[in-house]
PDB file of N, CA, C and O in Angstrom:
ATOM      1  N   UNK A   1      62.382-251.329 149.669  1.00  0.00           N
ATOM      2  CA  UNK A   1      62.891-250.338 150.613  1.00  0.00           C
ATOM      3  C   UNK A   1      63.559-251.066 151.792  1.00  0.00           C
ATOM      4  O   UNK A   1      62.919-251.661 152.659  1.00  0.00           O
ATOM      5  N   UNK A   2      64.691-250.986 151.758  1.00  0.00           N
ATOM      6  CA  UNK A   2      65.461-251.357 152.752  1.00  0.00           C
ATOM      7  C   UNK A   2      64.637-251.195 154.286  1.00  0.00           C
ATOM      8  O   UNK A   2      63.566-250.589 154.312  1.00  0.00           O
ATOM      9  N   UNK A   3      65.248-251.807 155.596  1.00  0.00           N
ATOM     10  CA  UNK A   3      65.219-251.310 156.564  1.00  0.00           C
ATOM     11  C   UNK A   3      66.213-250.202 157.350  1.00  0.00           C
ATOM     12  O   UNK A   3      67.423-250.327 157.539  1.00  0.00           O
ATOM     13  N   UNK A   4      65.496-249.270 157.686  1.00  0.00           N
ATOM     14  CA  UNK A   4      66.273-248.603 158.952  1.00  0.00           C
ATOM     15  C   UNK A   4      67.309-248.726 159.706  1.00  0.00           C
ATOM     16  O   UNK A   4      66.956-248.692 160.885  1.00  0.00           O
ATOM     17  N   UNK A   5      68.448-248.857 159.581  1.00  0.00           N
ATOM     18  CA  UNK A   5      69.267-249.191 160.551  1.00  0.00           C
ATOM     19  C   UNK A   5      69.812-248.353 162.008  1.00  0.00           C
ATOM     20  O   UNK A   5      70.173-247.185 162.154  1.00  0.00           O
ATOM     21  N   UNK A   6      69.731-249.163 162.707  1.00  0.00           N
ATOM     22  CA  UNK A   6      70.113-247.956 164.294  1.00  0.00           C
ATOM     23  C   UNK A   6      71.532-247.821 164.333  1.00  0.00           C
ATOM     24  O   UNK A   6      72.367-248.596 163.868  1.00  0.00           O
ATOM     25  N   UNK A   7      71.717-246.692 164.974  1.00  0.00           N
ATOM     26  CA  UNK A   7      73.095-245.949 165.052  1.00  0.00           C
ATOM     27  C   UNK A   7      73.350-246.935 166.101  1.00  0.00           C
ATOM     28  O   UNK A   7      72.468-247.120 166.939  1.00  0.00           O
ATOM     29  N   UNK A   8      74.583-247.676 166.168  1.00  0.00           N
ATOM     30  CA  UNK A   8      74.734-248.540 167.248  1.00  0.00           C
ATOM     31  C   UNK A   8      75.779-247.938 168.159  1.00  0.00           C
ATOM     32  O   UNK A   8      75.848-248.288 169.337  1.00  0.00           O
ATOM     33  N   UNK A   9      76.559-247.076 167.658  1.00  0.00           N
ATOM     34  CA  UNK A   9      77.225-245.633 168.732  1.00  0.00           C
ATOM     35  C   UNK A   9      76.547-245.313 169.572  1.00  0.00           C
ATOM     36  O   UNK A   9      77.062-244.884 170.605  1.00  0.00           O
ATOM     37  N   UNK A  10      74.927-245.414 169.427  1.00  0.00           N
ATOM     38  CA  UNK A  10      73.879-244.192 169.892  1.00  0.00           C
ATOM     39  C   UNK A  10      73.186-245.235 170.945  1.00  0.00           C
ATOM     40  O   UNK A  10      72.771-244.824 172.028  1.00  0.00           O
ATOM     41  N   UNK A  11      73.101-246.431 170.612  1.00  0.00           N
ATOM     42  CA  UNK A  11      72.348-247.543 170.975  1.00  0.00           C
ATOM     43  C   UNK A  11      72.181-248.118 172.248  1.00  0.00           C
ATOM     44  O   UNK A  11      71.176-248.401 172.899  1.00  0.00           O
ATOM     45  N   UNK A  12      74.431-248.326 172.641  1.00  0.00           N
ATOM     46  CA  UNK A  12      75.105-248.369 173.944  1.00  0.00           C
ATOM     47  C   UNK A  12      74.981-247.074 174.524  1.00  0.00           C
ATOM     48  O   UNK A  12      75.075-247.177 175.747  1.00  0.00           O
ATOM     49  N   UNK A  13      74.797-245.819 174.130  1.00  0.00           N
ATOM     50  CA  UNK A  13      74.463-244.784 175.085  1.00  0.00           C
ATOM     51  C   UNK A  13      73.066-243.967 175.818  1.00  0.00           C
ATOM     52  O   UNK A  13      72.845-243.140 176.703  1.00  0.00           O
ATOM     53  N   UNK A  14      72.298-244.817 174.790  1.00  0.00           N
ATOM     54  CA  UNK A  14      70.745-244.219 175.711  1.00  0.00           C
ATOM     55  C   UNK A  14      69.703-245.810 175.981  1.00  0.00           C
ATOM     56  O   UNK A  14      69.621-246.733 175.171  1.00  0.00           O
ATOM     57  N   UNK A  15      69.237-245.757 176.899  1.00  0.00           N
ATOM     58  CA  UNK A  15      68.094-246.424 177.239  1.00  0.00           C
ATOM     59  C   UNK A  15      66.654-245.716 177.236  1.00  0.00           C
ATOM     60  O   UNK A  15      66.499-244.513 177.448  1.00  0.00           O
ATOM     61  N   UNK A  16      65.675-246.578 176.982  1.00  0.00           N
ATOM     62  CA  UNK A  16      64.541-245.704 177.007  1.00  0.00           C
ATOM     63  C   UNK A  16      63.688-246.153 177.778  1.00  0.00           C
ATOM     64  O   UNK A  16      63.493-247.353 177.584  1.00  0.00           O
ATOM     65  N   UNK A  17      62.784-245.496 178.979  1.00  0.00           N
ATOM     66  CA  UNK A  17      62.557-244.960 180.171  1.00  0.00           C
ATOM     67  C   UNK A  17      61.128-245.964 179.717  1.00  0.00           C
ATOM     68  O   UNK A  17      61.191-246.298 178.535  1.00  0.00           O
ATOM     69  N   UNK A  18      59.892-246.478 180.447  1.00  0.00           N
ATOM     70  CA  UNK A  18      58.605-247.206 181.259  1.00  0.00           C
ATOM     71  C   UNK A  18      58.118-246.107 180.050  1.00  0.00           C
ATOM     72  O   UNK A  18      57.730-246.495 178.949  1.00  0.00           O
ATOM     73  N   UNK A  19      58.190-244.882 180.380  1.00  0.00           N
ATOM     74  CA  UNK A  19      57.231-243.788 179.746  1.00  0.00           C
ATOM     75  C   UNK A  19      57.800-243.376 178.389  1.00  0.00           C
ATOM     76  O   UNK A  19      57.095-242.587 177.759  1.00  0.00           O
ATOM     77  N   UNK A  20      59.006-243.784 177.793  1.00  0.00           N
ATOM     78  CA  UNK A  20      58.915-243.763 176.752  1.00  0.00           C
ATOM     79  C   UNK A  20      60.270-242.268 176.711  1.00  0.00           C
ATOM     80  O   UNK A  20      60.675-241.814 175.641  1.00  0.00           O
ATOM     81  N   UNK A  21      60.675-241.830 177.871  1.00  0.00           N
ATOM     82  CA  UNK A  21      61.601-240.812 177.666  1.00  0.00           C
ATOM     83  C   UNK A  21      62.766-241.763 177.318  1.00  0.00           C
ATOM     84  O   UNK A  21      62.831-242.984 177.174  1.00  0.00           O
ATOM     85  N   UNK A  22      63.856-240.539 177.219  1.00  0.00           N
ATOM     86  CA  UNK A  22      65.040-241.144 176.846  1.00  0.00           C
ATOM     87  C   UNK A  22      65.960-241.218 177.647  1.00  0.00           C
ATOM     88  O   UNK A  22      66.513-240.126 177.777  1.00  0.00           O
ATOM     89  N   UNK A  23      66.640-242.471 178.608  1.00  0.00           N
ATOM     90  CA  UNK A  23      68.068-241.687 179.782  1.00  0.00           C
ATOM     91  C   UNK A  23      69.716-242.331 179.311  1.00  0.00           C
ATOM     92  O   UNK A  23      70.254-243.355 178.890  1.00  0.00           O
ATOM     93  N   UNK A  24      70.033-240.870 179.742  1.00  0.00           N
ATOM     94  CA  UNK A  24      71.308-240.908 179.450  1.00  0.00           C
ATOM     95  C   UNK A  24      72.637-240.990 180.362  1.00  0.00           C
ATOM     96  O   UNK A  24      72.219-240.782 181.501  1.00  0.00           O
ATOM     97  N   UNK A  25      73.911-241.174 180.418  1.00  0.00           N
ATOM     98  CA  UNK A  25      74.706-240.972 181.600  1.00  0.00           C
ATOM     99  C   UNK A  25      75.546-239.251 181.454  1.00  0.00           C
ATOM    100  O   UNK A  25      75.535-238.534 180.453  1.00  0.00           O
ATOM    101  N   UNK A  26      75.992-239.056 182.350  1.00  0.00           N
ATOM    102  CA  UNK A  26      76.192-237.817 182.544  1.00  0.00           C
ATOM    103  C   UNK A  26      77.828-238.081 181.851  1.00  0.00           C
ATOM    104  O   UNK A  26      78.386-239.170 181.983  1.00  0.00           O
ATOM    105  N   UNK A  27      78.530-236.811 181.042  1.00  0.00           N
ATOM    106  CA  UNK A  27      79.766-236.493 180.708  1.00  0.00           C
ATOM    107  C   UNK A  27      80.898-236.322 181.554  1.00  0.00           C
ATOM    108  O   UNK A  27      80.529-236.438 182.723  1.00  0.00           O
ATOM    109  N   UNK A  28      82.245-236.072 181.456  1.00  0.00           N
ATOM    110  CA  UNK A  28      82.651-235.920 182.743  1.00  0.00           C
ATOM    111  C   UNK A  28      83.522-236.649 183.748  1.00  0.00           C
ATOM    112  O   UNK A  28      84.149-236.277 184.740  1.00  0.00           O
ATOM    113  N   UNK A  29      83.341-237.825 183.141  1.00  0.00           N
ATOM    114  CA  UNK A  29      83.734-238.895 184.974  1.00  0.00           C
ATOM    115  C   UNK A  29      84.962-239.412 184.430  1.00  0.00           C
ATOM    116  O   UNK A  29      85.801-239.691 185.287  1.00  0.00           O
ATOM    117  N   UNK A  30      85.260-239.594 183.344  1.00  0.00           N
ATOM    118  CA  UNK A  30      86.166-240.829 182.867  1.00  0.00           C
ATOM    119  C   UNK A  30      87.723-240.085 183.249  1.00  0.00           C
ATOM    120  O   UNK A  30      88.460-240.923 183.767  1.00  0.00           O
ATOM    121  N   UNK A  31      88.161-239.167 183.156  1.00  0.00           N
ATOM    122  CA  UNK A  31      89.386-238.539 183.564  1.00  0.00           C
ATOM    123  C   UNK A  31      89.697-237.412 184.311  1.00  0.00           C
ATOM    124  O   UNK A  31      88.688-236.823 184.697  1.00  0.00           O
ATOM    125  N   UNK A  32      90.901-236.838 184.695  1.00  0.00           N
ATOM    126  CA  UNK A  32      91.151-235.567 185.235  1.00  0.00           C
ATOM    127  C   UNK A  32      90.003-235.589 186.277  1.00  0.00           C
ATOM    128  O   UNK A  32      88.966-234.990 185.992  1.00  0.00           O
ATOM    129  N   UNK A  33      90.127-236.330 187.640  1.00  0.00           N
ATOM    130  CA  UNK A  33      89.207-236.528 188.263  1.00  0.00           C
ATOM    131  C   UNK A  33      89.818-235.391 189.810  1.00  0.00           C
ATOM    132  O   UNK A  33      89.196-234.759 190.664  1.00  0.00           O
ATOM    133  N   UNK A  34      90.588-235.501 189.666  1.00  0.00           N
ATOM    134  CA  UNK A  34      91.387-234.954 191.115  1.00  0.00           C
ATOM    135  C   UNK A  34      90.741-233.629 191.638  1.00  0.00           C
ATOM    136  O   UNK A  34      90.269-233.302 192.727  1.00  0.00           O
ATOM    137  N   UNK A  35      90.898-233.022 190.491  1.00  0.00           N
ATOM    138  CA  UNK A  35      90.370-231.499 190.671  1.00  0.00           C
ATOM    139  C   UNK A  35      88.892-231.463 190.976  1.00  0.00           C
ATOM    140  O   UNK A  35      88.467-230.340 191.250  1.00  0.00           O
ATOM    141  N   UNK A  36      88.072-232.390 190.985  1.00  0.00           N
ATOM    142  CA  UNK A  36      86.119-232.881 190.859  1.00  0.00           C
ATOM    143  C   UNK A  36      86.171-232.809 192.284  1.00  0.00           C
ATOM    144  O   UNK A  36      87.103-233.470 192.744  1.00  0.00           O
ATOM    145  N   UNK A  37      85.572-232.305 193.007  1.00  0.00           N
ATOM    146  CA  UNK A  37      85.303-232.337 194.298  1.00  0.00           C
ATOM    147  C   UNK A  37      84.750-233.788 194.667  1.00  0.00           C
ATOM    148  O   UNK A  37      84.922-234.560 193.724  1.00  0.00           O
ATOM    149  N   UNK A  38      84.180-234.332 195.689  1.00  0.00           N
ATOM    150  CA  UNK A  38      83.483-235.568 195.924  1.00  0.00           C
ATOM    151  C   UNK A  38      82.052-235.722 195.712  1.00  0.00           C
ATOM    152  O   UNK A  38      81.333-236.683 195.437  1.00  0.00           O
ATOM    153  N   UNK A  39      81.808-234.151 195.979  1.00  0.00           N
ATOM    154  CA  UNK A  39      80.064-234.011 195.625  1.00  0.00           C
ATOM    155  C   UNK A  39      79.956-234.144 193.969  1.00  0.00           C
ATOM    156  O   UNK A  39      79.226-234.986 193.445  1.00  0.00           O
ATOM    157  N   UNK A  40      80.459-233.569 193.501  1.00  0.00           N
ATOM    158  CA  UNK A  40      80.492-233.448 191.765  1.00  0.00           C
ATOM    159  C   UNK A  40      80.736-235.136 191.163  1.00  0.00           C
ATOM    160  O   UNK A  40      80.086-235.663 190.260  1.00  0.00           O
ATOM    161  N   UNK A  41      81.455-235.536 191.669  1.00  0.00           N
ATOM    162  CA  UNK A  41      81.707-237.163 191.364  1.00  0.00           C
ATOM    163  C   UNK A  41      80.840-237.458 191.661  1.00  0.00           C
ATOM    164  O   UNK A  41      80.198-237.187 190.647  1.00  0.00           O
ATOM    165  N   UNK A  42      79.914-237.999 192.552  1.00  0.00           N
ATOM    166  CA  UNK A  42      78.883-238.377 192.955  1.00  0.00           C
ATOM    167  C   UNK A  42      77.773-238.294 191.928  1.00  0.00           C
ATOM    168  O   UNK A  42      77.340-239.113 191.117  1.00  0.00           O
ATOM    169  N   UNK A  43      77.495-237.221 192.178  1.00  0.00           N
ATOM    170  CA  UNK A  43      76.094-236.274 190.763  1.00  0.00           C
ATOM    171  C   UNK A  43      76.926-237.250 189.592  1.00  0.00           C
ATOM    172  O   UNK A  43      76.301-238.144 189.021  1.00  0.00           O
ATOM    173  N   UNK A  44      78.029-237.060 189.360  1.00  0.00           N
ATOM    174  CA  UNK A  44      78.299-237.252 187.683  1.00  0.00           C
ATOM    175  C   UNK A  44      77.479-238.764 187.410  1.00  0.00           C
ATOM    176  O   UNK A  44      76.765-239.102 186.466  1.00  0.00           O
ATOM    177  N   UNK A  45      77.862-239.448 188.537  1.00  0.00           N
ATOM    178  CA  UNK A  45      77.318-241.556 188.545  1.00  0.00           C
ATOM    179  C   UNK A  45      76.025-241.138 188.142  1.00  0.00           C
ATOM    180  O   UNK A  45      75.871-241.529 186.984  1.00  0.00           O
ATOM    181  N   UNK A  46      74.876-240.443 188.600  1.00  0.00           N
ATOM    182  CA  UNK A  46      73.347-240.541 188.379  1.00  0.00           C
ATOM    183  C   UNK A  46      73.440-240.632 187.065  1.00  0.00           C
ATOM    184  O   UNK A  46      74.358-240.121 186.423  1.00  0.00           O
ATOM    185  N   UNK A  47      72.355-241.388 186.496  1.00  0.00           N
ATOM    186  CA  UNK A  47      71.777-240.580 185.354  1.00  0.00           C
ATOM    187  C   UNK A  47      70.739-239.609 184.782  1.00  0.00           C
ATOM    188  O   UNK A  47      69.904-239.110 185.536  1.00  0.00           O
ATOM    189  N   UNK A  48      70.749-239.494 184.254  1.00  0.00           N
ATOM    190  CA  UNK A  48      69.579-238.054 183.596  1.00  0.00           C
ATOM    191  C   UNK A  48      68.892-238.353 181.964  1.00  0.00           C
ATOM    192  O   UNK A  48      69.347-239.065 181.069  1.00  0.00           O
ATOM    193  N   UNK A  49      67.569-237.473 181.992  1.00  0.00           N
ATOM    194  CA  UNK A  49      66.949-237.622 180.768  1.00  0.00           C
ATOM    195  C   UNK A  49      67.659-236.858 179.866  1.00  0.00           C
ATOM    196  O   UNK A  49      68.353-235.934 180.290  1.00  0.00           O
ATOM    197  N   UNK A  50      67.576-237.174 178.334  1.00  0.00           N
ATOM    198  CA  UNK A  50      67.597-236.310 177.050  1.00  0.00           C
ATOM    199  C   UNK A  50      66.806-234.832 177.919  1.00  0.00           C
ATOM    200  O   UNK A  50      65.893-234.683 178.731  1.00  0.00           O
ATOM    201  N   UNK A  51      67.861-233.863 177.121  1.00  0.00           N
ATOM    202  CA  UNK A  51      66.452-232.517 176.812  1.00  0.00           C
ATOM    203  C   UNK A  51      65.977-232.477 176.223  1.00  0.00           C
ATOM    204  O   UNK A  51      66.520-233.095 175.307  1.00  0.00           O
ATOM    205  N   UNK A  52      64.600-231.914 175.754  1.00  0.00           N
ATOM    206  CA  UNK A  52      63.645-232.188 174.830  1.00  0.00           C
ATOM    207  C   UNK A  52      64.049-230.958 173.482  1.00  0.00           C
ATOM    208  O   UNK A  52      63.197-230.708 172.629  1.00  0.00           O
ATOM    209  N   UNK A  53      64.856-230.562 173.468  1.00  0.00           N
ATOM    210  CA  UNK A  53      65.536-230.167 172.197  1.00  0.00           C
ATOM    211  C   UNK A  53      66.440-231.142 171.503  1.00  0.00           C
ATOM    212  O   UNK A  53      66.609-231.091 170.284  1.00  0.00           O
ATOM    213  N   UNK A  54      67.022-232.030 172.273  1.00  0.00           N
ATOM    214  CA  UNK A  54      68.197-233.032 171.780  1.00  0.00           C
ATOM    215  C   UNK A  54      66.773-234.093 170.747  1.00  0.00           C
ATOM    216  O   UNK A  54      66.812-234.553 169.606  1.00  0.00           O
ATOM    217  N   UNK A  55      65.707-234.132 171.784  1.00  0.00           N
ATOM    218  CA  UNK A  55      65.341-235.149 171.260  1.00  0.00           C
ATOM    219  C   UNK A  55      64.917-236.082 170.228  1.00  0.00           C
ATOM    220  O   UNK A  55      64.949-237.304 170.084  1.00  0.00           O
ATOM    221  N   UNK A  56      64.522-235.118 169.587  1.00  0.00           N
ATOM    222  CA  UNK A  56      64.384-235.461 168.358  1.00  0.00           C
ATOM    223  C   UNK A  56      65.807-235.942 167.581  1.00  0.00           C
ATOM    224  O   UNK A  56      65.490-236.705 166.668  1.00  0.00           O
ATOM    225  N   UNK A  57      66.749-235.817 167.620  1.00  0.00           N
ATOM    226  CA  UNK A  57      67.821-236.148 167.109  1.00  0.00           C
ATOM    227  C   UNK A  57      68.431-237.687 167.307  1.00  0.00           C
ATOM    228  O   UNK A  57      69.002-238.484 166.563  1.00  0.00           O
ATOM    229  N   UNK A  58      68.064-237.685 168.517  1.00  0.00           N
ATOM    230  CA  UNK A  58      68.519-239.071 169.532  1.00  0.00           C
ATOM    231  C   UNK A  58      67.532-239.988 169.095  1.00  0.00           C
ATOM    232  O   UNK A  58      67.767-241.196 169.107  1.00  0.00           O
ATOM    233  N   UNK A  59      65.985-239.330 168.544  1.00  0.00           N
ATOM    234  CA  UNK A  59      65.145-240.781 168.161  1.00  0.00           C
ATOM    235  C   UNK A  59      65.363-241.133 166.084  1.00  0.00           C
ATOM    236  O   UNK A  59      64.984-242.083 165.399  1.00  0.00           O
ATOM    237  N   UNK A  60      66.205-239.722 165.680  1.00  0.00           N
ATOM    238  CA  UNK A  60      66.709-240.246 164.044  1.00  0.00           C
ATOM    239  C   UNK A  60      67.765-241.155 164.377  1.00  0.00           C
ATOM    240  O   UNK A  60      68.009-242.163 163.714  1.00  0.00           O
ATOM    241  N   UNK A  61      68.494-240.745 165.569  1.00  0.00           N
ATOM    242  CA  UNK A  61      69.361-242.079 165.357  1.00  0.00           C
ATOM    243  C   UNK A  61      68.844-243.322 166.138  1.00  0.00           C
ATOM    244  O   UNK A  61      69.590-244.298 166.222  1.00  0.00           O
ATOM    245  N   UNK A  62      67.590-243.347 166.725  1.00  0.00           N
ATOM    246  CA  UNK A  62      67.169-244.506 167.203  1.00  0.00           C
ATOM    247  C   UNK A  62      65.777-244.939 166.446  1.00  0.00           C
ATOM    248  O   UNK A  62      64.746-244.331 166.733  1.00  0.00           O
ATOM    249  N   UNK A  63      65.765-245.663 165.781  1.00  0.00           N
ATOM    250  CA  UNK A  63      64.303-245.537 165.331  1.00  0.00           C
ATOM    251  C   UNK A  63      63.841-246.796 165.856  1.00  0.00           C
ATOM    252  O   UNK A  63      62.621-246.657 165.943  1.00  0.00           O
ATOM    253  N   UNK A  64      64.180-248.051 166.288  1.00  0.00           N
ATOM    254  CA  UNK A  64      63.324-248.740 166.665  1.00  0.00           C
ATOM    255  C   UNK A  64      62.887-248.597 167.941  1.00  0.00           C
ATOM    256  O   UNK A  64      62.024-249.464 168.076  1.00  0.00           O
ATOM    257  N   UNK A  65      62.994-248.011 168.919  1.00  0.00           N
ATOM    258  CA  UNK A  65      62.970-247.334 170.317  1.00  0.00           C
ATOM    259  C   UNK A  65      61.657-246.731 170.261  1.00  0.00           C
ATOM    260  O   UNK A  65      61.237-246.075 171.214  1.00  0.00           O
TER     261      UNK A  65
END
């Protein structure tokens, strides 16, 4: 039986959190910025956790995580 391989698309886009959650960067920032107010740019830089509906999906494509 082969090994598992990780989605490496998936790999560069989530880190996983001390406690074992999942964080992600927010959508949004890379273009058509003009119209984004300064507050909205701002928020977009933070990052944020998976929702716990995604999650399960995000750990089939991550399995050694």
């Amino acid at each position: 039986m082969p090994k598992i391989k990780t989605n490496r698309a998936a790999a560069k886009r989530f880190r996983v959190t001390g406690s074992g959650r999942i964080k992600r960067s927010k959508a949004n920032k890379s273009h058509i910025l003009t119209k984004k107010n300064t507050k909205r740019l701002r928020n977009l830089r933070k990052s944020d956790l998976v929702d716990r509906s995604n999650m399960a999906g995000v750990r089939r494509l991550l399995p050694n995580l």
